[in-house]
GUDO-440036 format. One record per residue: x, y, z of N, C-alpha, C, CB in turn. Coordinates in steps of 0.1 Angstrom, whole numbers. Each point is the difference from the previous one (the first is absolute). Glycine has a CB too. Example, Ala and Ser with C-alpha at 12.3 -4.5 7.8 and 13.67 -1.06 7.14 Angstrom:
2
{r {132 -57 78} {-9 12 0} {9 12 0} {-19 -12 12}};
{r {15 23 -19} {9 11 0} {-8 11 8} {12 -6 -22}};
//
This chain:
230
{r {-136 -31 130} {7 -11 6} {15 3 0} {-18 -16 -8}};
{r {29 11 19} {10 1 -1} {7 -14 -1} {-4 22 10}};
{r {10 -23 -21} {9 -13 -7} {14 -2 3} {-14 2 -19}};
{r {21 -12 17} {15 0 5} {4 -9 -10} {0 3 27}};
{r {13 5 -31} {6 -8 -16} {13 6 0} {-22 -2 -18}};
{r {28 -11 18} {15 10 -4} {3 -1 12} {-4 17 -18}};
{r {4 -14 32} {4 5 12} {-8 14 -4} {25 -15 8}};
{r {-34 22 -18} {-2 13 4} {-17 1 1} {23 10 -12}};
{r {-25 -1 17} {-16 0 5} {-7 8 -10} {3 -2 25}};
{r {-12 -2 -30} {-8 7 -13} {-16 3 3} {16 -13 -17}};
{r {-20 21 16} {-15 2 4} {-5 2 -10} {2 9 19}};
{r {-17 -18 -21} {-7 0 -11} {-15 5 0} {17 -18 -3}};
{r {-21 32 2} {-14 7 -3} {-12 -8 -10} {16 22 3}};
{r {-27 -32 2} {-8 -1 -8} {-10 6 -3} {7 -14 4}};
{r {-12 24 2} {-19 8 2} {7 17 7} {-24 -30 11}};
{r {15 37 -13} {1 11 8} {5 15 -15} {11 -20 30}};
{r {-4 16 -40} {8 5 -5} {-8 11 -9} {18 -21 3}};
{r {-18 34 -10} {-4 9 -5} {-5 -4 -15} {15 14 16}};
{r {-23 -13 -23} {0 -4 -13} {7 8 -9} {-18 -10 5}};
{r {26 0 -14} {9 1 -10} {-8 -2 -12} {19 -8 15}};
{r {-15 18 -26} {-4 0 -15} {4 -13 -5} {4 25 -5}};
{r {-14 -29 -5} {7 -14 -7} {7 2 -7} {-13 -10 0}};
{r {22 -4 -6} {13 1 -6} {10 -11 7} {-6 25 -6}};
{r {15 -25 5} {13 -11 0} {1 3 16} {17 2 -27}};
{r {-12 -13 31} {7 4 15} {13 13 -6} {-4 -32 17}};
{r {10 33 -25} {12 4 -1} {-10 17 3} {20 -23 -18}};
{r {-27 26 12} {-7 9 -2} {-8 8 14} {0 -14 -23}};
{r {-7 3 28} {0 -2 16} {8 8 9} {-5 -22 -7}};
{r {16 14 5} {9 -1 9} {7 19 -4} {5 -36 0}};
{r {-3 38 -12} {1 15 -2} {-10 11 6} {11 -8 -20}};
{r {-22 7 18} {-12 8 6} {0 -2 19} {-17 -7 -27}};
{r {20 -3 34} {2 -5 14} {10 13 4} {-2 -32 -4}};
{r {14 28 -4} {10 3 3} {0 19 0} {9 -27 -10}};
{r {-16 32 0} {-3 14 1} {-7 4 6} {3 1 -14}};
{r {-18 -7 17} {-8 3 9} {-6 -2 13} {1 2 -17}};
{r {8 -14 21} {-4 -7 11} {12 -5 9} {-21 -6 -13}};
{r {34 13 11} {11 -5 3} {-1 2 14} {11 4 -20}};
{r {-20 4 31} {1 -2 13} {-8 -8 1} {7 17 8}};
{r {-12 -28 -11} {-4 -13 6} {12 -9 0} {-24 4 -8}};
{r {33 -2 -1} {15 -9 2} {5 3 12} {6 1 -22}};
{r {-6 14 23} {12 8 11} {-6 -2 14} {10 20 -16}};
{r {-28 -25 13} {-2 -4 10} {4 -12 9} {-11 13 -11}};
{r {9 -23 4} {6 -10 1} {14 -8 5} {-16 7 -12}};
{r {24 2 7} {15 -5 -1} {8 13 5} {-4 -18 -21}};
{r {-1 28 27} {9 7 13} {-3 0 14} {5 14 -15}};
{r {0 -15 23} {0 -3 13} {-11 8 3} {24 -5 5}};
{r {-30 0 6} {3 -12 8} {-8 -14 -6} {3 17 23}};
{r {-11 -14 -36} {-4 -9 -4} {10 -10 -8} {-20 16 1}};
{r {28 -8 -9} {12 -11 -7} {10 3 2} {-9 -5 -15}};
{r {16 2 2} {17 6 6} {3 -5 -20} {9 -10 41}};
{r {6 17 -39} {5 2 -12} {1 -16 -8} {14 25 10}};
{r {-9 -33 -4} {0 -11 -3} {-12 -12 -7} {15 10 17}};
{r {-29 -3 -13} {-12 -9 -3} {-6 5 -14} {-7 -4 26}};
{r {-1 -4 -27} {-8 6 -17} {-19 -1 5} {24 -16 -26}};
{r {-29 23 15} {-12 -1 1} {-4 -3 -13} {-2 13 20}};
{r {-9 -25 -21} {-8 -4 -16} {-15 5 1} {14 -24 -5}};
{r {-16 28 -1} {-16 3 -5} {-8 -7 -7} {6 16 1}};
{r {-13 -25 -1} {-8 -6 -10} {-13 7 -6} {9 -19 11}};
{r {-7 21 -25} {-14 9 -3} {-5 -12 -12} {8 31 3}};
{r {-18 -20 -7} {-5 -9 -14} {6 -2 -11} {-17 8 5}};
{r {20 -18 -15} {0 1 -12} {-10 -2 -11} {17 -2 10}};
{r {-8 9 -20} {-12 -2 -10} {5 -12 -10} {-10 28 1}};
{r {22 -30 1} {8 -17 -7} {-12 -11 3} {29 4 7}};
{r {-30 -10 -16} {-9 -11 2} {11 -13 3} {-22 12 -17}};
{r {32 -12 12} {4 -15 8} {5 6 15} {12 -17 -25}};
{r {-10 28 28} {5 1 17} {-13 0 9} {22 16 -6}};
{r {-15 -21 19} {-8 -1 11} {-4 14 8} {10 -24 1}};
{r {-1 31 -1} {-1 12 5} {15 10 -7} {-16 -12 25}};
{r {13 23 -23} {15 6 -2} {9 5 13} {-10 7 -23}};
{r {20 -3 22} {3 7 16} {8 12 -5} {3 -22 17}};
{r {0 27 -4} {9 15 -3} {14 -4 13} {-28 24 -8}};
{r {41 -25 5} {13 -4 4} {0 19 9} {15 -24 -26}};
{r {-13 25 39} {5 16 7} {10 -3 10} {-23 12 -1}};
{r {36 -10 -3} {10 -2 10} {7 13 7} {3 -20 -14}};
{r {5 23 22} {2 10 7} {5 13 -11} {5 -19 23}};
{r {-2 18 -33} {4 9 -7} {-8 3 -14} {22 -6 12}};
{r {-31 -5 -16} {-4 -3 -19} {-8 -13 3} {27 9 -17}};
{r {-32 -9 3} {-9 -7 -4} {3 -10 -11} {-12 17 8}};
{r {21 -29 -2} {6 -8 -12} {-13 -8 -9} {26 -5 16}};
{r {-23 3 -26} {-8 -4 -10} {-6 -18 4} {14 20 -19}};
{r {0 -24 23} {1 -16 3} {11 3 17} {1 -14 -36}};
{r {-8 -2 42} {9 -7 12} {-3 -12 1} {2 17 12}};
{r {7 -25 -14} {-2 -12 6} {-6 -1 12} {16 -6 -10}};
{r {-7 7 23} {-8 2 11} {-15 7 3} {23 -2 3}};
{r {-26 11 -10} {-13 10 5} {-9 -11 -11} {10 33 8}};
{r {-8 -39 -16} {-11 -9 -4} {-2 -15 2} {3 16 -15}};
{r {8 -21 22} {-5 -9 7} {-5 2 13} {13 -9 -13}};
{r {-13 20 20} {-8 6 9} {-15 3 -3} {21 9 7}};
{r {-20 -6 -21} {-18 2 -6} {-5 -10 -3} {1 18 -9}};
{r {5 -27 7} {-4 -16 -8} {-7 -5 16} {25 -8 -23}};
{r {-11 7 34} {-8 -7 10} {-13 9 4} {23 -13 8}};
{r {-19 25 -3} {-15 4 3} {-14 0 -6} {16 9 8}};
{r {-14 -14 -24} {-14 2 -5} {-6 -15 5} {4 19 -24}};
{r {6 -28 23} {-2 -13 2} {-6 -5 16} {19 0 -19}};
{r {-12 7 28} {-7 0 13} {-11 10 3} {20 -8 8}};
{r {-21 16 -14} {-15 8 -2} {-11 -6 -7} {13 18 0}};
{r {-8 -30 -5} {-10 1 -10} {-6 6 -13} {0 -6 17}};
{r {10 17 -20} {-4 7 -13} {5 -12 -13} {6 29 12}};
{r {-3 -37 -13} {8 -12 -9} {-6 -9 7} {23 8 -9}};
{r {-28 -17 4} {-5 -13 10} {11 -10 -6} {-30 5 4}};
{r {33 -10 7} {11 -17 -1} {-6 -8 -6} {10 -2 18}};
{r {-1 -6 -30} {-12 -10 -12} {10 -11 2} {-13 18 -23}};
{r {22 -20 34} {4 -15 3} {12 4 2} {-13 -17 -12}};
{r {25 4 13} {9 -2 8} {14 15 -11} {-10 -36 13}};
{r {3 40 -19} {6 12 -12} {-5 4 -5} {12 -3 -4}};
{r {-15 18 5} {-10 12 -2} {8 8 -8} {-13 1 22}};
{r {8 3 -35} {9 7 -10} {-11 10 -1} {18 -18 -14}};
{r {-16 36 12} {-2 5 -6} {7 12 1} {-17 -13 -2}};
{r {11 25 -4} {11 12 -9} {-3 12 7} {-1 -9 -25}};
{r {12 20 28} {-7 10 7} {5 13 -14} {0 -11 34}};
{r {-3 20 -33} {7 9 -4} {6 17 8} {-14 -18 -19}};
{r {28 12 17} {5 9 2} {6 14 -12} {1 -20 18}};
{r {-2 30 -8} {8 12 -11} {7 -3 -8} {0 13 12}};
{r {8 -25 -13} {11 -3 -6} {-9 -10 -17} {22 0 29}};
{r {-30 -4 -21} {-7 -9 -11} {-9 -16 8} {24 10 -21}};
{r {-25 -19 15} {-11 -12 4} {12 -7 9} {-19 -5 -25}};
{r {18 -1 38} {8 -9 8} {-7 -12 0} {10 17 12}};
{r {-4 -27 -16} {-4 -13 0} {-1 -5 9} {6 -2 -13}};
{r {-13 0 26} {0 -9 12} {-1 -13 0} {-7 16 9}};
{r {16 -23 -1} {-2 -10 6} {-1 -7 15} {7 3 -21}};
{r {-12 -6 29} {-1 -4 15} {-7 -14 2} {-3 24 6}};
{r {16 -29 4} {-6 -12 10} {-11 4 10} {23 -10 -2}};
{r {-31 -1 -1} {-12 2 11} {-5 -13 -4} {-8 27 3}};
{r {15 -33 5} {-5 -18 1} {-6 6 17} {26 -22 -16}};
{r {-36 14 18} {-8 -1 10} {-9 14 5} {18 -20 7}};
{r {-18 29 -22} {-6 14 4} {6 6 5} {-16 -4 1}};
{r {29 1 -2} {14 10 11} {6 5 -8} {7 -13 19}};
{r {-6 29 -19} {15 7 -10} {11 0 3} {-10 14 -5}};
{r {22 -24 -3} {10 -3 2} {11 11 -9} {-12 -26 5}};
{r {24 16 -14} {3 9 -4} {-4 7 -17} {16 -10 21}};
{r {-13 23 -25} {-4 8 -10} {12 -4 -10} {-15 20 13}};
{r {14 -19 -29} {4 4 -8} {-7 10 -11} {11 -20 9}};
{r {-1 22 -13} {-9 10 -12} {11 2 -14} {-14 17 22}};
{r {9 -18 -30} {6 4 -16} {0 16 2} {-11 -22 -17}};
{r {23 31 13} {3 10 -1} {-4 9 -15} {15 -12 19}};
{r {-15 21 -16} {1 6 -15} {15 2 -1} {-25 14 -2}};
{r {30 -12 -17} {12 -5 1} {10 12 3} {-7 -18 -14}};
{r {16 20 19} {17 5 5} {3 6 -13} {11 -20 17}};
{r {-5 30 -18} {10 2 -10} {3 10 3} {-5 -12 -16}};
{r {27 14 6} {6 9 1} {-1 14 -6} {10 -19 4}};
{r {-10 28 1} {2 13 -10} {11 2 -4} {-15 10 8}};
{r {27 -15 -5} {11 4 -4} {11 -7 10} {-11 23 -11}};
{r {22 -25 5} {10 -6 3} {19 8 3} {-21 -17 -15}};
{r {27 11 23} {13 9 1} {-4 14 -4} {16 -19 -5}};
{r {-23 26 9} {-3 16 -2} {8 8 7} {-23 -4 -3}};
{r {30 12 -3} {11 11 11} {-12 11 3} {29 -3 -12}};
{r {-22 7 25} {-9 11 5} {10 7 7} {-24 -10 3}};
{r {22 26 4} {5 9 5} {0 -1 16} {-6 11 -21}};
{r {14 -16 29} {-12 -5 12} {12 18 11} {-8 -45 -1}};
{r {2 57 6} {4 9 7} {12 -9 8} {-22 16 -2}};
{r {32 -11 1} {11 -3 11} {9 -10 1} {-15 7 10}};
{r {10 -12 -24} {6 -15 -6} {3 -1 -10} {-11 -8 11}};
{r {7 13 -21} {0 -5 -16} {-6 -5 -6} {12 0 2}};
{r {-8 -6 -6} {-5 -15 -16} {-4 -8 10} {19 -3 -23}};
{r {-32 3 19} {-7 -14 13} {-5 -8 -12} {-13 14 28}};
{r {16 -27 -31} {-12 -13 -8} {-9 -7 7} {16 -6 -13}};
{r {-27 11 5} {-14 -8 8} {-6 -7 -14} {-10 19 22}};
{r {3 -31 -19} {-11 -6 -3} {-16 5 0} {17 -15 6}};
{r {-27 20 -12} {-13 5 3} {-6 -8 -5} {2 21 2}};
{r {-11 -30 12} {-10 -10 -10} {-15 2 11} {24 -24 -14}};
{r {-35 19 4} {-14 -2 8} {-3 -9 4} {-7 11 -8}};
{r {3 -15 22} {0 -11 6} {-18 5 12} {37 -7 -4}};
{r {-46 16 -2} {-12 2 9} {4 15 6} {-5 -28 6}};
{r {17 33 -7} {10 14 6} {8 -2 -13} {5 2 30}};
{r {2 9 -31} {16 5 -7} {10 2 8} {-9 11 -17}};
{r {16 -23 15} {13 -4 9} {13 5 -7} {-11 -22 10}};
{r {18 32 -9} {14 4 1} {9 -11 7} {-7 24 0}};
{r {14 -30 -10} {6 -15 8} {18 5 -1} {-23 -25 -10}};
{r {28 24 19} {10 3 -3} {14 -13 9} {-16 28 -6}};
{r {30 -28 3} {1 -10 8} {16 7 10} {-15 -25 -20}};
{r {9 18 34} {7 9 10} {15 4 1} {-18 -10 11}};
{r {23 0 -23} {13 0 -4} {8 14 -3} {-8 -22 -8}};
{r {-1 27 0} {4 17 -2} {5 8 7} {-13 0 -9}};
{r {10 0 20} {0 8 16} {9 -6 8} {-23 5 0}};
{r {24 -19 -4} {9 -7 11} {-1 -5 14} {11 12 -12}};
{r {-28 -13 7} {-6 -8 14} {-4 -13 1} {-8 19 4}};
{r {8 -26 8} {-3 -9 -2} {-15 -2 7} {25 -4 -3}};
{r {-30 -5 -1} {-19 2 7} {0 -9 10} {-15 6 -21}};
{r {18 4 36} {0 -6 12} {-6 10 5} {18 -14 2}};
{r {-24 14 15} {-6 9 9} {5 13 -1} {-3 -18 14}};
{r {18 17 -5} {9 12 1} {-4 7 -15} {24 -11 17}};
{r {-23 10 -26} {-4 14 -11} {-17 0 -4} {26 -1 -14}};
{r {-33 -2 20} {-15 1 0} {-1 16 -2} {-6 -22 16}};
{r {9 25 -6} {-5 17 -3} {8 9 -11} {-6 0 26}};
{r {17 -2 -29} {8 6 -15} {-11 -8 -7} {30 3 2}};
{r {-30 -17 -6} {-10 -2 -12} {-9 4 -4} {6 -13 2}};
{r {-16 16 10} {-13 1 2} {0 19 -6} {-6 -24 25}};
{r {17 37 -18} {-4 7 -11} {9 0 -10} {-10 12 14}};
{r {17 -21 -15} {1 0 -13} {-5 -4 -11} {12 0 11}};
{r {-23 -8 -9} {-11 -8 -7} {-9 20 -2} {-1 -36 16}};
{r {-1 40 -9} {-10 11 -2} {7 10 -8} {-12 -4 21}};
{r {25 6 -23} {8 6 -11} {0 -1 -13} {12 -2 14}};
{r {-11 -15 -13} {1 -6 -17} {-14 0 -3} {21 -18 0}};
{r {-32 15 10} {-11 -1 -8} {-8 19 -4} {-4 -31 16}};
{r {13 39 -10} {-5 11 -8} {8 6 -9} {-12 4 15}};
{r {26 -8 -15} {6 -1 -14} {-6 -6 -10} {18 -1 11}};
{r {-18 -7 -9} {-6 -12 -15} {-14 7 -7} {7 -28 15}};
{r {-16 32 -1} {-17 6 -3} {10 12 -9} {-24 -4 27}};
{r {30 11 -20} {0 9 -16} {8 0 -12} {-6 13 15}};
{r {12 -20 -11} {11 -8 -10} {-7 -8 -14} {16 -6 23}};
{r {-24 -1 -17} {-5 -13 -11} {-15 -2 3} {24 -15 1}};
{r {-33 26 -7} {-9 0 3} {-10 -9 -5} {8 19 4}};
{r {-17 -30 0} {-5 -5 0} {-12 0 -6} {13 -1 14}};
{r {-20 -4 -29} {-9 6 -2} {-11 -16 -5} {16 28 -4}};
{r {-31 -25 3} {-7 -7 -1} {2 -5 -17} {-13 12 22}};
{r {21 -9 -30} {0 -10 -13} {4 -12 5} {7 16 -18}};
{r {0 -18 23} {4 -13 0} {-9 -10 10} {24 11 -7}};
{r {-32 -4 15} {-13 -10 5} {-6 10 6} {9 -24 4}};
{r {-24 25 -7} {-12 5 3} {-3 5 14} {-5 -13 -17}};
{r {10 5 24} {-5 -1 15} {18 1 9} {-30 -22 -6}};
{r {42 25 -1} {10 1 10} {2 14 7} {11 -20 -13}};
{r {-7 17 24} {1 14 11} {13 6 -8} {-10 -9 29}};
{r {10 22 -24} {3 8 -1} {14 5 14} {-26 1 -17}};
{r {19 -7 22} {8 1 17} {5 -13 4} {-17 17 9}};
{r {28 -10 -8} {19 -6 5} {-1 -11 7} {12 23 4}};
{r {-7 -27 3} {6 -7 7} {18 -6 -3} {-27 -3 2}};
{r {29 -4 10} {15 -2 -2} {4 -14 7} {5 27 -1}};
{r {7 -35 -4} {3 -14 1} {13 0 2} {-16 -9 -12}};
{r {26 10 18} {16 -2 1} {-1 -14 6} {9 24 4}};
{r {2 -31 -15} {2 -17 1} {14 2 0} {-20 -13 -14}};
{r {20 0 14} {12 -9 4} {6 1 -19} {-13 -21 28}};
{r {28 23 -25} {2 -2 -23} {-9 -11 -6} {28 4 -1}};
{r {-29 2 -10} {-5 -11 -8} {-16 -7 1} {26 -4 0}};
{r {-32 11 12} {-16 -9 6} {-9 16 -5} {7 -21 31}};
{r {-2 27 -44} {-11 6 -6} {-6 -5 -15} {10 19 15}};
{r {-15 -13 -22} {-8 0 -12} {14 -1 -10} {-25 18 8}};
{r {39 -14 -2} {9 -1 -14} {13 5 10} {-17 7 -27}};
{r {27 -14 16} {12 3 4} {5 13 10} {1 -13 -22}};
{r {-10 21 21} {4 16 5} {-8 2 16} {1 12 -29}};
{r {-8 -21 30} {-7 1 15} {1 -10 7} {-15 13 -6}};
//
């Protein structure tokens, strides 16, 4: 099924898919990702997709409070958590019929790589309205962190887990302001800091079981990060 959330288009795989070893979606989603990664690339390069879309997978779990688990495949990686790509799975199991509607608010749990997602959905009159969901929780790895950024110097970021590892930094440093005209400076500049930081402040599973390992990057506005420094 293809879903629309956000203004972005998400495509959601129910049947057809290769069998996966049991274990966690997070686990899942690692084995997918090694062995089956051209069924992603199928999906989401032209002329079938394009860089912009995601694809979800729904497989089995073996969680007994979840309804199903899924696997998150976006044009580059396999985030653990999305808002958007799970309210795209919520509505589709619901109009498929894999979850049956139990009145005017249908609650139940899916699990994602990241961990159990709490659902919630309107479906007054057997219609899927809108989704909520309880997250698994956010947190920082580190705060005002100096780093080495090539060509620049002393760059301060924020590194926190939010479903990805976000390098937050704030656009003030650089002396930009976040309008159109510097879209393309930010944009590689975003791909700079986020492989500064990957080797800079390496990211490791003590501090939660299930957090990626792989970057990502956030340039804000001062002060709209995790701490004074982003």
């Amino acid at each position: 099924m293809t879903v629309e959330t956000a203004l972005r288009v998400e495509k959601v795989v129910v049947s057809g898919l290769p069998e996966l070893p049991e274990g966690t979606a997070f686990e899942k989603m690692k084995f997918f990702r090694d062995h089956h990664d051209d069924i992603r690339l199928f999906f989401l390069r032209e002329p079938r997709g394009s860089m912009i879309q995601s694809i979800n997978f729904i497989v089995p779990t073996e969680n007994p409070e979840a309804a199903a688990a899924y696997i998150i495949a976006e044009a580059e990686e396999y985030p653990e958590m999305s808002g958007g790509n799970t309210i795209s799975v919520a509505t589709t199991m619901l109009k498929t019929g894999m979850v049956p509607i139990t009145g005017p608010i249908t609650r139940f749990k899916l699990e994602a790589p990241a961990g159990l997602i709490g659902i919630e959905c309107d479906t007054s009159d057997g219609k899927v309205g809108a989704v909520r969901f309880i997250n698994q929780p956010a947190f920082a790895y580190c705060l005002n962190k100096t780093i080495q950024l090539p060509g620049f110097g002393d760059l301060i970021v924020d590194v926190g887990y939010g479903g990805m590892t976000y390098a937050i930094v704030g656009a003030q440093q650089f002396g930009f302001d976040l309008v159109a005209s510097e879209g393309r400076r930010l944009s590689d500049l975003g791909q700079e800091i986020k492989a500064a930081a990957a080797a800079q402040i390496p990211v490791t599973p003590s501090a939660e079981p299930r957090a990626s390992r792989h970057y990502t990057n956030d340039v804000r506005d001062p002060g709209a990060a995790f701490g004074t420094g982003g």
